[in-house]
N, C-alpha and C positions, 0 to 999 in steps of 0.2 A: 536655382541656387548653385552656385559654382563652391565645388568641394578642393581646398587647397590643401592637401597632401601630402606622406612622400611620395604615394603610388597607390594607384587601387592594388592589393595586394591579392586577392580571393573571388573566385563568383563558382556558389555553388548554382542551380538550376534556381534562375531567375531573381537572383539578389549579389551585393556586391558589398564590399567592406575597405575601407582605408584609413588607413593608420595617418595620424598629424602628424605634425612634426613638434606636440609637446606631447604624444604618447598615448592620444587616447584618439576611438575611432569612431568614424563613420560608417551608420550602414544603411543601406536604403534596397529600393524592387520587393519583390515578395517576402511579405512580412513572417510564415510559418516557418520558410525556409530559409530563414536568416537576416531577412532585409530588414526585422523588426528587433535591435538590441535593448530596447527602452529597462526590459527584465534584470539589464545588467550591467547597464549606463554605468555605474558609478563603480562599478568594476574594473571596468576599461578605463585604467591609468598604467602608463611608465610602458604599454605594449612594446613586443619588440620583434614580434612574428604573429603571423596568423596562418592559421592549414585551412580548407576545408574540404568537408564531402560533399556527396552531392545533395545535402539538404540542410549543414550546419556547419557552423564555424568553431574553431575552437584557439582561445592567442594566447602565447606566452609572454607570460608580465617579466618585466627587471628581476624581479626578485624568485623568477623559478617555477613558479604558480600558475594556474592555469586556468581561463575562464570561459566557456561554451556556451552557444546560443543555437535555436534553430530545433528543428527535429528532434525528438528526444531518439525516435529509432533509429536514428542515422547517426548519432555522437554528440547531440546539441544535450542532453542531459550525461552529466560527467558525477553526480553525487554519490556515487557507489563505489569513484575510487577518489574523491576529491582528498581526501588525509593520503591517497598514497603520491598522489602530485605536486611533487616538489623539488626543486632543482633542476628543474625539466629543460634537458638541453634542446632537443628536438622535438617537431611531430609530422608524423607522417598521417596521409589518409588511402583508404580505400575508401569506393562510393560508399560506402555506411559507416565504416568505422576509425577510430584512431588509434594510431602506435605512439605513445611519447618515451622518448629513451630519457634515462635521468643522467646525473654527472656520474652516479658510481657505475653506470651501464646498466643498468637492468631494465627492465619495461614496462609499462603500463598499456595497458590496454582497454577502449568501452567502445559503446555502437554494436551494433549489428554481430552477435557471435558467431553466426556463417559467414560473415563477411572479413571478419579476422578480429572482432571485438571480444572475441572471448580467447586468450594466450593458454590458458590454463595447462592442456595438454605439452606444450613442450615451454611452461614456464623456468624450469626447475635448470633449462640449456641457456636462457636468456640472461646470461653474465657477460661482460665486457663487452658490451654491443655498442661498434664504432657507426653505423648506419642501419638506416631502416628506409628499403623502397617497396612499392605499392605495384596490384595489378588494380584491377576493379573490384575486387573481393577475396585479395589475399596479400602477406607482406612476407618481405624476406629480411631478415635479417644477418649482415655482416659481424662474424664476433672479432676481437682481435686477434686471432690464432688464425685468422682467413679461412675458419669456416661457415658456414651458413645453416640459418634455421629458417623451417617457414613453416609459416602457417595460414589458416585461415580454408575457404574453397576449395577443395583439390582440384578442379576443374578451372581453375585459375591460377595454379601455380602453387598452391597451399601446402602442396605435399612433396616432396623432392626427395623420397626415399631412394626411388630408382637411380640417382644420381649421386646421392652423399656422397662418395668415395669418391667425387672425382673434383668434387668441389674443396679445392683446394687453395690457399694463399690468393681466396678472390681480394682481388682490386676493386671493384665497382660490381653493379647491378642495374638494370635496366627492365623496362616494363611493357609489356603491351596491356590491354585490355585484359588477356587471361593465359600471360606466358612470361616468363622470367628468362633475362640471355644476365650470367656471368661472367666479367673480363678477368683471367687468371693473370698470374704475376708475369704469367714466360709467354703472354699475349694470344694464348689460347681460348675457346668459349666453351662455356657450358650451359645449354637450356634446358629447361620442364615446363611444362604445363599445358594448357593445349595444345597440340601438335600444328592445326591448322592456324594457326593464332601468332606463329615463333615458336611453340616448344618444344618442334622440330627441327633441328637444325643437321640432320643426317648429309642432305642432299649436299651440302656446302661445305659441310666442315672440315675436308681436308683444304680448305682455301684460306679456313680461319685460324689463321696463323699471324704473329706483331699487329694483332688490333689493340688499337687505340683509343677508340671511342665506338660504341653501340647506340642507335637511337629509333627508338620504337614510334610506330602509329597506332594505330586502334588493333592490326591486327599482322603485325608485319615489322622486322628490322631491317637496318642496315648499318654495316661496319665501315667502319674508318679503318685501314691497315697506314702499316708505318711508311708504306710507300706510296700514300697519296691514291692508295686503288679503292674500291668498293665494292663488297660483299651483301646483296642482301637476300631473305627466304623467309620464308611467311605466304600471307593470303598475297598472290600475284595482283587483285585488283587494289588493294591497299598500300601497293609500295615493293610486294616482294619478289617482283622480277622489275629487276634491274634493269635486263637483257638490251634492250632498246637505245638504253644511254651508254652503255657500258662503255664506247671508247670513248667519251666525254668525260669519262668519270677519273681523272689525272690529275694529280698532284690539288686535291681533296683533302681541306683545311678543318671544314668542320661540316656535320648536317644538323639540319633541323625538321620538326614534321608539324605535319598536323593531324586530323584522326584519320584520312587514308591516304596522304602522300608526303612524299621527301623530296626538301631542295637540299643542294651540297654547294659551299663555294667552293669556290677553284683556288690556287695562288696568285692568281691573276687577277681575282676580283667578279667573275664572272660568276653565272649561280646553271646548275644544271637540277630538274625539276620530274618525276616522275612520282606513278598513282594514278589516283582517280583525278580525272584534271578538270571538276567540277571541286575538288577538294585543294585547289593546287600544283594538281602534279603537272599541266598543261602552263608554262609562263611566256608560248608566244608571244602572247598579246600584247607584252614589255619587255 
C-alpha cells in the first residue's frame, strides 16, 4: 500500500506515523509501540504535528488538544492530564516522556517521571516558556526572561544547579543523549550534564565564542562560529574531536549529525564528515 502523505513525520522503535494532507494519520510497523492507532482512529482529525518517544506518539489536533497512542509508560497514555491539554502550542519528547507547552506558557508534562514525565518539582518556575528541548531523559526549558529550567534525570541533563547563574538571555538549546549546550545572546556556551556526553565543555570554552549554531550526536557537539570555523568536545569517537578535519573546516554554513558523527557544508557546497565513519563520519566513498 502506498501511503500518500505530507511526510512520515515520527518513528519511535519499530513503528512510523503520517499525517494526510486532510489531517488525519497513518500509522503502521509495531503495533504496542505505536504502529497500531486503530484505539484512536477517530481521534486523529485536523492533525497538525506529531512528537514521539521511543515507544509512543503523541499529535496535536487544530484545535489545541492532544491525542496519544502506544506505550502507556513511555507517554502513549496521556488520561491523567488530558483536561490539563489544551491550547497546546508544542511537544517535545524524551525517550519516555512528553513536555507540551501551552499558549499561555506553562507546561504539561506525562510518561516516564525519571525521564522528565513528572514537572512537579520545579512546576511552580514553568511560566512563560518560549521552548522546550530534550536529552534521552531530561528537558530544558527556555523561559522568556532567557533563563532556563530543567528537569527530569540528572545524569542527563535534568539538573543544572551548578550552572543557573550563568544561564543567561539563552538563544537556543541543543541536546545530546544526556548533555545540554546553551547559545547565549553575546554567542557564548553554556553545558551540564554528563560531562562525557557534552556536559563538559571546559576543555574548549575559551574558543566558544559568536557561536551560531550548536549540533549534537549521541554523545558529542559541535559549534558553528560566526566565522565559518568549528568547535567541537564531547566523546572523541562520536564526533568530538574535530582535530583531523579542522583545516577543512572554513567558512561552515551549517552541520548536521547522526547518532556518532557530523557533516558541515562549506560555502562552497562541499560537505566535510567526521565520527564514527561506520556512522557517517567516513564520506570518501562519494
Amino acid at each position: 500500500q502506498t501511503v500518500q502523505g505530507t511526510k512520515i513525520v515520527s518513528f519511535p522503535v519499530g513503528a512510523f506515523a503520517s499525517i494526510l494532507s486532510d489531517g488525519s494519520v497513518v500509522t503502521w510497523g509495531n503495533g504496542p509501540t505505536g504502529g497500531d492507532s486503530s484505539s484512536v482512529k477517530e481521534q486523529l482529525r485536523n492533525v497538525k504535528k506529531i512528537a514521539a518517544t521511543g515507544f509512543a506518539f503523541a499529535a496535536i489536533l487544530n484545535n489545541g488538544s492532544v491525542v496519544t497512542w502506544g506505550s502507556w509508560a513511555f507517554g502513549g497514555g496521556s488520561s491523567a492530564v488530558q483536561d490539563q491539554l489544551k491550547a497546546v502550542q508544542q511537544i517535545q519528547a524524551t525517550s519516555m516522556a512528553f513536555a507540551a507547552v501551552l499558549s499561555d506558557g506553562s507546561v504539561v508534562t506525562w510518561g516516564n517521571p525519571a525521564s522528565g514525565g513528572d514537572s512537579s518539582a520545579v512546576q511552580d518556575q514553568l511560566k512563560k516558556v518560549e521552548q522546550i528541548s530534550a536529552t534521552d531523559s531530561a528537558f530544558a526549558a527556555i523561559l522568556a526572561d532567557g533563563s532556563v529550567v530543567s528537569w527530569g534525570d540528572p545524569g542527563y541533563g535534568g539538573n543544572n544547579v551548578q550552572v543557573q547563574g550563568r544561564l543567561r538571555k539563552v538563544q537556543q538549546i541543543q541536546g545530546t543523549e544526556r548533555a545540554f549546550a546553551a547559545i547565549l545572546s553575546e554567542g557564548s556556551v553554556v553545558t551540564w550534564g554528563n560531562s562525557d556526553c557534552g556536559g563538559d565543555s571546559s576543555a574548549v570554552q575559551d574558543r566558544l565564542r559568536n557561536v551560531l549554531q550548536i549540533q549534537g550526536t549521541a554523545s558529542a557537539f559541535s559549534a558553528v562560529l560566526t566565522d565559518g570555523s568549528v568547535v567541537c568536545w564531547g566523546d572523541p569517537e562520536h564526533g568530538g574531536d574535530c582535530s583531523a578535519v579542522q583545516d577543512q573546516l572554513k567558512a561552515v554554513q551549517q552541520i548536521q549529525a547522526t547518532s556518532m558523527a557530523f557533516a558541515a557544508v562549506l560555502s562552497d557546497g562541499s560537505v566535510v564528515t567526521w565520527g564514527n565513519p561506520a556512522s557517517g563520519g567516513d564520506s570518501s566513498a562519494v
